[in-house]
C-alpha positions in Angstrom: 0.0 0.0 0.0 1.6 3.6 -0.7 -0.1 6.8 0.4 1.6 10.1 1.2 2.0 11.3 4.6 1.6 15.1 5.9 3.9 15.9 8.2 3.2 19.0 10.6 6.0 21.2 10.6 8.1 21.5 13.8 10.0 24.1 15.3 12.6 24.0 18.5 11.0 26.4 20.5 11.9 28.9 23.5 9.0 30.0 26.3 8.5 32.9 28.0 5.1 32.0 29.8 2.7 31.8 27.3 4.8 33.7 24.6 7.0 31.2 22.0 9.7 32.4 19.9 11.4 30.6 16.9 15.4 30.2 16.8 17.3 31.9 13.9 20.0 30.2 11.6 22.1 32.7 9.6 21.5 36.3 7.9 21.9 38.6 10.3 19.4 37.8 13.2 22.1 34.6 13.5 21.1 33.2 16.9 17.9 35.6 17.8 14.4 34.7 18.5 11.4 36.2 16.8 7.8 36.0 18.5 5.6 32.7 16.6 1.7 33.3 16.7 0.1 31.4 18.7 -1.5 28.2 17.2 0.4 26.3 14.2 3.7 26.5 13.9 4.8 28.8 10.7 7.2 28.0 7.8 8.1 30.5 6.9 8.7 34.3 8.7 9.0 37.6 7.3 11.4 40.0 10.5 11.3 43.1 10.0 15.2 44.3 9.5 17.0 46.9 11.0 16.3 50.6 10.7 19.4 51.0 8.9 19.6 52.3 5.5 21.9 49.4 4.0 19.0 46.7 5.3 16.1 45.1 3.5 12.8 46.0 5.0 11.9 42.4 5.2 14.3 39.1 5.7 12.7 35.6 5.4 13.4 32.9 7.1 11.6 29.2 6.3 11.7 26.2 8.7 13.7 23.3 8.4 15.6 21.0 10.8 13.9 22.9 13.8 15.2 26.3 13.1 14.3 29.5 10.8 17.1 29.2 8.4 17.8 32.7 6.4 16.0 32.5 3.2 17.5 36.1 2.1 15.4 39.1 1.4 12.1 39.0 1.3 11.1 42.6 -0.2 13.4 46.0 -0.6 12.7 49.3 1.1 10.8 51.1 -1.2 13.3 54.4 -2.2 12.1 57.5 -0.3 10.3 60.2 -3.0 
């Protein structure tokens, strides 16, 4: 008998009370946590990036192995008019 099986995604996980926060892999939130909704765990996240002007607005990270590995930019600052 074959069949395909869906696999739930999973995440190692920090707490903070009720709070739960995702490990980063790479880019440059290397070794930070970012705040996970509560519920399902995410595959992918979009952090916001730093308020500097040489940083992408957004940075994606997708799941895999148990940590947010950087996925690279997600979507450019749009150039101030």
């Amino acid at each position: 008998m074959t069949g395909t099986m869906q696999h739930e995604p999973w995440a190692q996980l920090l707490t903070l009370g009720d709070a739960r926060f995702g490990i980063l892999a790479g880019g440059p939130f290397d070794g930070r946590c970012y705040p996970l909704p509560e519920g399902h765990v995410p595959r992918e996240l979009d952090v916001p990036g730093l308020a500097e002007p040489e940083q992408p607005s957004t940075i994606r990270y997708v799941l895999r192995d148990g940590l947010y590995r950087y996925a690279g930019v997600a979507r450019q600052a749009a150039p101030a008019a």
